[in-house]
C-alpha positions as CSV (number, residue, x, y, z in Angstrom):
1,X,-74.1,4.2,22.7
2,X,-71.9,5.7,25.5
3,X,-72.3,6.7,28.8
4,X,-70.2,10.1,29.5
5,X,-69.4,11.4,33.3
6,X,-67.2,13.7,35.1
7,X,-68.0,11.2,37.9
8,X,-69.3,11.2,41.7
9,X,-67.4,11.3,44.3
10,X,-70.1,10.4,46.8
11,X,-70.0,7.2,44.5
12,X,-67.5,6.1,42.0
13,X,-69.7,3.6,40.3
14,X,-71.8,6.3,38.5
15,X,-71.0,8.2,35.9
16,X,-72.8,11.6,36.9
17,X,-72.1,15.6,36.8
18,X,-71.0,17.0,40.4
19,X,-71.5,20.8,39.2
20,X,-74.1,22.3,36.8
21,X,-71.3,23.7,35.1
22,X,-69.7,20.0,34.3
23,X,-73.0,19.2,33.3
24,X,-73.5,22.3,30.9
25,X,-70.2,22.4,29.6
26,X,-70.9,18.7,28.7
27,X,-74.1,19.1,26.9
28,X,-72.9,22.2,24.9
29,X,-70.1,19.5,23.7
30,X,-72.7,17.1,22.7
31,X,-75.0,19.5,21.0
32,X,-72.0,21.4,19.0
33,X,-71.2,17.5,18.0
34,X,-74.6,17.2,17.3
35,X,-75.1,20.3,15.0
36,X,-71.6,19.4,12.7
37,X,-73.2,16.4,12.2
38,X,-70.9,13.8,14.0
39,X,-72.7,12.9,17.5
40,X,-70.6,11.5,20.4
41,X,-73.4,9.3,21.3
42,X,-76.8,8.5,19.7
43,X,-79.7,9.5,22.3
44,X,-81.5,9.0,24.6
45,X,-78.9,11.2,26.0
46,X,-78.6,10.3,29.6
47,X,-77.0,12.9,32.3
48,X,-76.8,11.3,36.0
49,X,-76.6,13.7,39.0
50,X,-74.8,12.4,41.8
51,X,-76.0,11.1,45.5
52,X,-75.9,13.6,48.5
53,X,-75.1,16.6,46.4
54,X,-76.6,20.0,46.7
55,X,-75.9,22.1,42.9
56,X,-76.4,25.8,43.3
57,X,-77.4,27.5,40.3
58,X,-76.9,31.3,42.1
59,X,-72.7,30.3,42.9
60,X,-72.3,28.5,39.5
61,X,-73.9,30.7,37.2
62,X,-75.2,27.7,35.9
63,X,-78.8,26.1,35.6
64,X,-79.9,23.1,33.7
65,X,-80.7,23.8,30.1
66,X,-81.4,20.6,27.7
67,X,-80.6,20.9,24.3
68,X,-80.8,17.9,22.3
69,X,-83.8,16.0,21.9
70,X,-84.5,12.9,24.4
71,X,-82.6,13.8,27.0
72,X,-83.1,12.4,30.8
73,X,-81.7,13.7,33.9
74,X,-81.8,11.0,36.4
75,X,-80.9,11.5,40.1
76,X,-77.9,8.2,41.0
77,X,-78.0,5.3,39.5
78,X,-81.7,4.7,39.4
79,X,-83.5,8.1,39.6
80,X,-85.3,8.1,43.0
81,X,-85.0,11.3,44.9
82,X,-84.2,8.5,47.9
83,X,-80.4,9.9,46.3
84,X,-80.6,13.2,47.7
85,X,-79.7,15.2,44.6
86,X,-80.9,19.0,45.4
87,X,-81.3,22.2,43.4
88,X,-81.2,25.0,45.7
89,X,-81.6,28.3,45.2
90,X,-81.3,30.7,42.0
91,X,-83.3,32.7,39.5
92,X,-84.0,29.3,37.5
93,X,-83.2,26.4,38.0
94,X,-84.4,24.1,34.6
95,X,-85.1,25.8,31.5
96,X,-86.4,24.5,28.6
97,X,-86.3,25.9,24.8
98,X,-87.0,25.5,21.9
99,X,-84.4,23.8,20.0
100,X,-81.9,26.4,18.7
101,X,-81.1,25.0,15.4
102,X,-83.5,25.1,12.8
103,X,-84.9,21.7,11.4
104,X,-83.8,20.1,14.7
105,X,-87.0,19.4,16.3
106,X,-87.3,19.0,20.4
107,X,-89.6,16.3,21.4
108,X,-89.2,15.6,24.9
109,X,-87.3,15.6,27.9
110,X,-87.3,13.8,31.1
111,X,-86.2,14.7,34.9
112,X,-86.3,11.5,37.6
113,X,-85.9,11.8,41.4
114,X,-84.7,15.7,41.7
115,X,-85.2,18.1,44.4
116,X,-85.8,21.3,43.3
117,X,-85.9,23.9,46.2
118,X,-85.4,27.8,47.4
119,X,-85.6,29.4,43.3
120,X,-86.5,33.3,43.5
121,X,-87.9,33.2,40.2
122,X,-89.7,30.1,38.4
123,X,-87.7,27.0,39.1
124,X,-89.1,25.7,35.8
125,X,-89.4,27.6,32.7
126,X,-91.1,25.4,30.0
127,X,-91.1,27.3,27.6
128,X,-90.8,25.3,24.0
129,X,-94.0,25.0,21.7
130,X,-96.2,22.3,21.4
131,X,-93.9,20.4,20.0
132,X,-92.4,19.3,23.2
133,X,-93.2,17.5,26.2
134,X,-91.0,17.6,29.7
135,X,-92.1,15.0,32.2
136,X,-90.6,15.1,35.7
137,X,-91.2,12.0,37.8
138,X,-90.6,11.6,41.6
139,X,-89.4,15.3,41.4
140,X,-90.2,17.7,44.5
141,X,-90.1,21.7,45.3
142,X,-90.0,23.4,48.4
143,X,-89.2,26.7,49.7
144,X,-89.5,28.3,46.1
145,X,-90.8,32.4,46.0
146,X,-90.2,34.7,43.2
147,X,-93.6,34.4,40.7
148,X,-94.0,30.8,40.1
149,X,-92.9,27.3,40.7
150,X,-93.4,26.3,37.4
151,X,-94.8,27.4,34.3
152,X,-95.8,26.6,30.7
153,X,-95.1,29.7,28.6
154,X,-93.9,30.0,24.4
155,X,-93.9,33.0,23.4
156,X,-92.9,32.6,19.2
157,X,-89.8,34.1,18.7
158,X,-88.7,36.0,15.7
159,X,-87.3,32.4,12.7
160,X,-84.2,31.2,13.9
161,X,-80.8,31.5,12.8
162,X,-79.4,27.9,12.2
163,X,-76.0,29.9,14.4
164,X,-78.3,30.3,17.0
165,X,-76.4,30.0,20.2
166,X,-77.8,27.6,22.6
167,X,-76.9,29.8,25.5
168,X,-78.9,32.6,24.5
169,X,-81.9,31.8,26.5
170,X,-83.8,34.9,27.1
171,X,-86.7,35.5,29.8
172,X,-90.4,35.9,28.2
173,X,-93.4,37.7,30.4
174,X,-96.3,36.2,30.8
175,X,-97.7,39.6,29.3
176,X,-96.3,38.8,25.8
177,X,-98.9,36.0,25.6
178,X,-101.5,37.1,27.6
179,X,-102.3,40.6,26.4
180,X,-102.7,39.1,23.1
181,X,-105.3,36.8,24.0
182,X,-108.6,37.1,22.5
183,X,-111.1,37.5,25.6
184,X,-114.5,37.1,24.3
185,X,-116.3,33.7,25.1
186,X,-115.5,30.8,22.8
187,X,-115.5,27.3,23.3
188,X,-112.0,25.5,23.8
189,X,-110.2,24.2,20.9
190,X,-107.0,21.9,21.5
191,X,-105.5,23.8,18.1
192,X,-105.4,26.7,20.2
193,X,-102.7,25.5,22.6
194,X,-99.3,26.6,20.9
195,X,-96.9,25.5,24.2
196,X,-95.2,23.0,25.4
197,X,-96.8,20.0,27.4
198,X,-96.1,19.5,31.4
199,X,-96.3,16.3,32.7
200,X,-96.1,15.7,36.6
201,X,-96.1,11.8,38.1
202,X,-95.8,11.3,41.6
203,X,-94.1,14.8,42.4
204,X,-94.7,17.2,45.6
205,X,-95.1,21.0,45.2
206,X,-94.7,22.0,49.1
207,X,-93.7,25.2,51.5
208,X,-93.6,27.8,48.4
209,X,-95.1,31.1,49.3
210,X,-95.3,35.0,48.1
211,X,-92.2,37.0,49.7
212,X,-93.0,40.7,50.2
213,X,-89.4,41.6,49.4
214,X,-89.7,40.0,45.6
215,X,-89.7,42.1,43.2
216,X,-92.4,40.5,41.4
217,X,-96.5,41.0,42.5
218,X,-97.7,38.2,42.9
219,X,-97.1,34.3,43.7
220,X,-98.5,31.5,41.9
221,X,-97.6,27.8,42.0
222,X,-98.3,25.9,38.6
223,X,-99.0,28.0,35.9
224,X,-99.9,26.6,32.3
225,X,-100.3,29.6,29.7
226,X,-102.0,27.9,26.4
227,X,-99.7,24.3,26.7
228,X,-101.2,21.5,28.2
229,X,-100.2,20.3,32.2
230,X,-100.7,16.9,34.0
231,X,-100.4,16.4,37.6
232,X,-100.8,12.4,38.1
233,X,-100.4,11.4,41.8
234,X,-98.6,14.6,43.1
235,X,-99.5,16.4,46.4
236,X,-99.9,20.2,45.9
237,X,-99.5,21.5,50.0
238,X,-98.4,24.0,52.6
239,X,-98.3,27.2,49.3
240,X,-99.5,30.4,50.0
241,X,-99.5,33.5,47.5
242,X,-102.1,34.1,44.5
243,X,-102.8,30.6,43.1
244,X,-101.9,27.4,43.3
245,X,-102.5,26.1,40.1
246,X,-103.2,28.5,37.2
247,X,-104.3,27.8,33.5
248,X,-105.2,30.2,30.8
249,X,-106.1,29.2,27.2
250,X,-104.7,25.5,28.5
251,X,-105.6,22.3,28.9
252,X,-105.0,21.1,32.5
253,X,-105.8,17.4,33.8
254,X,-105.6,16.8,37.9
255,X,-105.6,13.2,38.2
256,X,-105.0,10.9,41.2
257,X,-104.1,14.0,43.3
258,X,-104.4,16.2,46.5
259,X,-104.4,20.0,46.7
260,X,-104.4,20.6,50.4
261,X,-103.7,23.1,53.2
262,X,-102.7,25.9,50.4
263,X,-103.4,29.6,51.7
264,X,-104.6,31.5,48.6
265,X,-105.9,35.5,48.3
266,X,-107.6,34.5,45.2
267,X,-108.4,30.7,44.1
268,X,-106.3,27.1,45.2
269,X,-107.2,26.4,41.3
270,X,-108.1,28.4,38.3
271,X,-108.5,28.4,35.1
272,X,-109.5,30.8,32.1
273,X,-110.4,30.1,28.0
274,X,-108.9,26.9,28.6
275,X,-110.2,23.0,29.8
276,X,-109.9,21.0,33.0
277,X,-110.1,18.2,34.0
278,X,-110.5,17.0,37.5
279,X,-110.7,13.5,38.4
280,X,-110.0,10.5,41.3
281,X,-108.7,13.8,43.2
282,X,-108.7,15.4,46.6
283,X,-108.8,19.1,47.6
284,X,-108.7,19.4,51.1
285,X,-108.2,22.1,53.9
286,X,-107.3,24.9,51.7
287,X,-108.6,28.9,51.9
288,X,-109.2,31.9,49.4
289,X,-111.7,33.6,47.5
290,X,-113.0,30.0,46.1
291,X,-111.3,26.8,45.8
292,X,-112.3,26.6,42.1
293,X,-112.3,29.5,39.7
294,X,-113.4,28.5,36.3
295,X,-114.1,31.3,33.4
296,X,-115.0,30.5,29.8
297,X,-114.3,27.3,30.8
298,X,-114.5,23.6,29.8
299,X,-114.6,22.1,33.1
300,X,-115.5,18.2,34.5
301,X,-115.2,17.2,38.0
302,X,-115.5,13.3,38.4
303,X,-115.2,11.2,41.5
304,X,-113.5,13.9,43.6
305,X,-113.6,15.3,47.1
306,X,-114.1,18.9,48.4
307,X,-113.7,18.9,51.7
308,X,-113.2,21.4,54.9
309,X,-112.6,23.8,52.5
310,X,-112.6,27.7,53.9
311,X,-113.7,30.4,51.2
312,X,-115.3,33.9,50.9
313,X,-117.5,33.2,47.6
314,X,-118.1,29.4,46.2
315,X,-116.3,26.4,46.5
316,X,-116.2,26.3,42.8
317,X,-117.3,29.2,40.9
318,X,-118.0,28.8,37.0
319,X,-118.6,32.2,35.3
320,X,-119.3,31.7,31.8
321,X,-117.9,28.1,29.8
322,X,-119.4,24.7,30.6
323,X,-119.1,22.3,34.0
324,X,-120.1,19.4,34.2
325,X,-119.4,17.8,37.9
326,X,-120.4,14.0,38.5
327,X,-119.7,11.6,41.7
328,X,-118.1,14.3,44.0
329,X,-118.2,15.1,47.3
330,X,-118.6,18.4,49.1
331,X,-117.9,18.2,52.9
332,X,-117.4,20.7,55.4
333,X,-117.4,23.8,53.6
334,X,-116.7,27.0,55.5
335,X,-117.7,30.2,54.5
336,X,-116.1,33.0,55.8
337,X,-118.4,35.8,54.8
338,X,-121.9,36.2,55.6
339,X,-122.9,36.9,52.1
340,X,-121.2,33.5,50.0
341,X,-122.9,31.8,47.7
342,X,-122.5,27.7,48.1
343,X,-120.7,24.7,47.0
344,X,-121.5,25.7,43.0
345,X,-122.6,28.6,41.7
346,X,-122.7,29.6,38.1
347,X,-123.2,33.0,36.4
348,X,-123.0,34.7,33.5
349,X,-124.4,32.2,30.6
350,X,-122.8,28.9,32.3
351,X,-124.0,25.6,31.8
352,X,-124.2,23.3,35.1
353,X,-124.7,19.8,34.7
354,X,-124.0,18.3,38.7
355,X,-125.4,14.7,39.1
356,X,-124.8,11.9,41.7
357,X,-123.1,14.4,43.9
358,X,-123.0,14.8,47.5
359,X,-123.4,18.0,49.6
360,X,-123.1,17.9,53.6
361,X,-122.9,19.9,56.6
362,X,-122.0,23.2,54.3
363,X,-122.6,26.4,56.0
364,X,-124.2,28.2,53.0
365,X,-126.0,31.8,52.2
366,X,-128.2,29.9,49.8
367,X,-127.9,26.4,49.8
368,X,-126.0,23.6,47.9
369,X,-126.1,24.7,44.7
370,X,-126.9,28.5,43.2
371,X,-127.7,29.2,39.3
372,X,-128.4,32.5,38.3
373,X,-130.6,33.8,36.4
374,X,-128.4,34.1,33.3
375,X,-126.8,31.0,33.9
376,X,-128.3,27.4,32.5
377,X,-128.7,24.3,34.8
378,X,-129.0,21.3,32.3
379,X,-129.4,18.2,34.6
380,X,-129.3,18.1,38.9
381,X,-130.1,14.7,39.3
382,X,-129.5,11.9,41.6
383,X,-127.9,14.4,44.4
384,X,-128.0,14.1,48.1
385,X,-127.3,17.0,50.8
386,X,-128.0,16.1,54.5
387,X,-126.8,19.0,57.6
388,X,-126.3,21.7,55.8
389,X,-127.2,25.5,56.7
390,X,-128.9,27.5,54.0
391,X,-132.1,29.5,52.7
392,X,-132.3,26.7,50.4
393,X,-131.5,23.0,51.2
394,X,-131.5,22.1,47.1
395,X,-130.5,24.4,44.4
396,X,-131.4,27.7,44.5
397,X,-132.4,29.0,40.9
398,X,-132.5,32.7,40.8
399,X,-135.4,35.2,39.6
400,X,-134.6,37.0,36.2
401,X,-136.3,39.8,38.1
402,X,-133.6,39.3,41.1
403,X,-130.7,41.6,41.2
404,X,-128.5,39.2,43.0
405,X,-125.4,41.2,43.4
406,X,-124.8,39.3,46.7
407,X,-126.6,36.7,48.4
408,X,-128.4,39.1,50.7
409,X,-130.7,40.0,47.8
410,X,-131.1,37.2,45.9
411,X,-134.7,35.6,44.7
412,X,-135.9,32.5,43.7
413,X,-137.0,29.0,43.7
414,X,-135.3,26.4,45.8
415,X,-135.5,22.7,44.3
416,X,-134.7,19.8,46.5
417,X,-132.4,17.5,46.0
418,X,-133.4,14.3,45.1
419,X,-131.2,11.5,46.2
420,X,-131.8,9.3,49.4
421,X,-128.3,8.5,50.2
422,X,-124.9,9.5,50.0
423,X,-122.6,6.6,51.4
424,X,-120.3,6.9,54.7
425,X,-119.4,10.5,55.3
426,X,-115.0,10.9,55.1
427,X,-113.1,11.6,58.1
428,X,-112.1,15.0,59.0
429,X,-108.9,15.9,56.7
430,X,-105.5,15.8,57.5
431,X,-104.2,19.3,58.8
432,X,-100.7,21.0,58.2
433,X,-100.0,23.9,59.8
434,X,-98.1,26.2,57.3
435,X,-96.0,28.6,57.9
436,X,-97.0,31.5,55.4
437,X,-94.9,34.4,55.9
438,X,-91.6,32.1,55.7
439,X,-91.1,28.6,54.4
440,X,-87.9,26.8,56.2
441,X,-86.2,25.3,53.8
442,X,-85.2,21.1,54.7
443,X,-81.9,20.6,56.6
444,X,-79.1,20.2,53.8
445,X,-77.4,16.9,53.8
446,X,-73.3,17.6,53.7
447,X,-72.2,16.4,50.5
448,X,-68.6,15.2,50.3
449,X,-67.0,17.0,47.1
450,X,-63.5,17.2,46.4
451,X,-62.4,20.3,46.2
452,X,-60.2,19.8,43.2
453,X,-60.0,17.2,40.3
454,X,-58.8,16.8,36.7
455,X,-61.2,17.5,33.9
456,X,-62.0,14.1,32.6
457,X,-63.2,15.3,29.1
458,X,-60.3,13.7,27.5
459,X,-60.5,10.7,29.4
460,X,-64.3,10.3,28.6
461,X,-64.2,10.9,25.2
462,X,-61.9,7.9,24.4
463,X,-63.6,5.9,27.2
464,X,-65.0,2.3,26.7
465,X,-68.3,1.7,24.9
466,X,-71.3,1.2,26.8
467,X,-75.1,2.1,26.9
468,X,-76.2,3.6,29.8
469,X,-78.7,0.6,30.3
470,X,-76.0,-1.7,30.3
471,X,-74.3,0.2,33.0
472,X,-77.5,0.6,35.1
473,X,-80.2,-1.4,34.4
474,X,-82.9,0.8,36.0
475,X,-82.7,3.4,33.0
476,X,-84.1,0.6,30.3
477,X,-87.1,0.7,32.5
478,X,-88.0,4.3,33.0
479,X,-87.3,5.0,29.3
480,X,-89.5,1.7,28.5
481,X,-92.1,3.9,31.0
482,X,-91.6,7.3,29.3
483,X,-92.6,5.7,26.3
484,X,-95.8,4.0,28.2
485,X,-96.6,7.6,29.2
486,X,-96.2,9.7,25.7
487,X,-99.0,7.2,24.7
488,X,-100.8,7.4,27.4
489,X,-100.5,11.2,27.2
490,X,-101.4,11.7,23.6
491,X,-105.0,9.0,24.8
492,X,-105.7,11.1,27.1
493,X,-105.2,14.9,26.4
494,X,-105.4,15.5,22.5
């Protein structure tokens, strides 16, 4: 194995890319080796970004754009975004394909320690099939408008030519999937999901928001369009626009994580057709319409918190599909129109299961919980609400007879909750203030770049042999860890 490098100038002792175009230019080398059959290297293919170094995708022309199975972007020596290696602006700023040579098979890809900030479209387009997994670790946005942060989107393209050029990337809507989509109610199956797999660890999605000068209409954060998405220990804060996180026809898994201070016109987190998974998990201080939207849904809460949330509806809102919501706290929920719901409401042929949950000091229309008359509740027990504000201090089921078109004409039974304590109520959450209608991007750090050196392709090419491990030990332990997570990943989601 060899390491290749144009080489840092910010440090000479690692072998990294100082332009996207280096970087490009060098994995278009490697995959044309690749595809005649006589590799430079054998993978993991290993790319290092240099220290202190802004790349901009909109001066280049360039944006990063893996081609060959198992490659790793890593941020210096070690991959800590400590290193300061920043994306900033451009229409995209990673993109990843299917592979573009038929029988070649993409598996997965992995990005350490990157900023990614100020993109005007989707700084990530995932946008292989199931096949693939791209997992970013110690990665951050900020400052990103456009349509998304991120998203999860294959759209099957016509076979492949084994020519296919792997620079002819092409931009698929999010209408080619979705007006295809079967929308009658059905229960989720995983064989459904024909994209690519996300896989967030310890990343922050900050300061992104909808600009009213974008061309496109709306703003979402995370979107996941029938691929499955992870977000393990990452801080979702400070967004503003449509949606924070979005799934349709996906599998989604929150875990370990905090969704806070986001300023959405419709939901902080929804999801449609799909499955989610919610658990060890905060969401905290945010506003919209709800701070859960789930529709024909297969959705589980577990050991979470809800808390000083501001809505106009529900704090989660299930229309159709199945939750099932254990061990979570509701806290402080403020409703901002006179005729809400409450923490949970169902409709619509939903089944509630809620048990061992808490519910306090909500200012509710109709209490706690609200099922409606077409709706199912299948177990409410062991649940405790104290200081709350409602018609009904349990769950409200509603009258078949009841119109219920609002909560202002709404009729029913009210059943009271049955637990006798709740444990030590949480402290009042941490606030941020945003600013919505522009996000100030971070002070830039000054990177030192020479202005003019000799193409080292030559030089690299008959350069000593080494692995990159050998070079920088640090890398044998986050592949040893990427390999931790595929299984983990595979336990966990399929």
């Amino acid at each position: 194995k060899r390491a290749y490098s144009i080489g840092c100038s910010s440090d000479p002792s690692i072998p990294g890319f100082e332009t996207l175009k280096e970087l490009f230019d060098f994995s278009v080398l490697e995959f044309q080796a690749v595809q005649s059959g006589q590799p430079i290297r054998e993978p993991p293919y290993i790319y290092f970004l240099c220290p202190d170094t802004i790349y901009k995708p909109d001066e280049e022309g360039y944006y990063i754009l893996p081609l060959l199975d198992e490659t790793y972007y890593f941020c210096g020596s070690d991959g800590s975004s400590k290193n300061n290696c920043i994306i900033d602006g451009g229409f995209t700023q990673a993109q990843i394909t299917p592979s573009h040579v038929e029988g070649y098979v993409k598996h997965i890809t992995g990005f350490f320690g990157i900023m990614f900030q100020g993109s005007n479209f989707v700084s990530i387009r995932a946008e292989s099939s199931n096949e693939e997994m791209t997992s970013f670790s110690d990665c951050h946005w900020t400052g990103n408008t456009g349509f998304a942060t991120a998203w999860s989107l294959y759209a099957p393209p016509p076979t492949p030519s084994p020519t296919s050029s792997p620079t002819n990337a092409t931009v698929n809507s999010v209408d080619t999937v979705t007006n295809g989509t079967d929308r009658s109610r059905f229960l989720f199956n995983e064989n459904d999901i024909i994209s690519m797999s996300l896989v967030f660890t310890d990343c922050t999605f900050s300061n992104s928001y909808y600009n009213e000068s974008s061309e496109f209409p709306d703003f979402y954060g995370i979107v996941n369009v029938r691929g499955k998405l992870i977000l393990d220990g990452c801080d979702v804060y400070n967004n503003s626009g449509r949606t924070s996180i979005a799934s349709e026809n996906g599998h989604t898994r929150i875990f370990r994580s905090t969704v806070r201070n986001n300023t959405n016109y419709e939901e902080t987190i929804s999801s449609t057709l799909g499955k989610t998974d919610i658990i060890d998990s905060q969401i905290l201080n945010n506003k919209g319409k709800h701070t859960i939207y789930m529709k024909e849904e297969e959705f589980s809460m577990t050991r979470s918190e809800i808390i000083d949330n501001y809505v106009t509806r529900s704090s989660v809102y299930v229309v159709g599909g199945n939750a099932s919501i254990v061990e979570t706290s509701f806290e402080r929920t403020n409703f901002e129109d006179p005729i809400a719901f409450s923490d949970i409401a169902v409709f619509q042929g939903a089944s509630l299961s809620v048990t061992t949950s808490c519910f306090r000091h909500g200012n509710y229309a109709m209490g706690p919980i609200f099922v409606h008359s077409n709706a199912t509740l299948v177990d409410d027990s062991e649940n405790y609400g104290a200081n709350n504000s409602a018609i009904c201090m349990g769950v409200f089921i509603n009258s078949p007879d009841s119109p219920c078109t609002n909560s202002s004409n709404c009729r029913g039974r009210c059943d009271a909750l049955d637990r006798a304590f709740c444990g030590p109520e949480p402290s009042s959450s941490p606030s941020i203030s945003p600013s919505l209608s522009q996000s100030k991007k971070p002070s830039q750090i000054s990177p030192s770049l020479s202005p003019s050196r000799p193409n080292k392709l030559t030089e690299i090419l008959n350069g000593p042999t080494s692995s990159a491990s050998t070079i920088f030990p640090g890398v044998s332990i986050i592949i040893s860890f990427l390999a931790t997570l595929i299984v983990s990943f595979t336990n966990v989601v399929d």
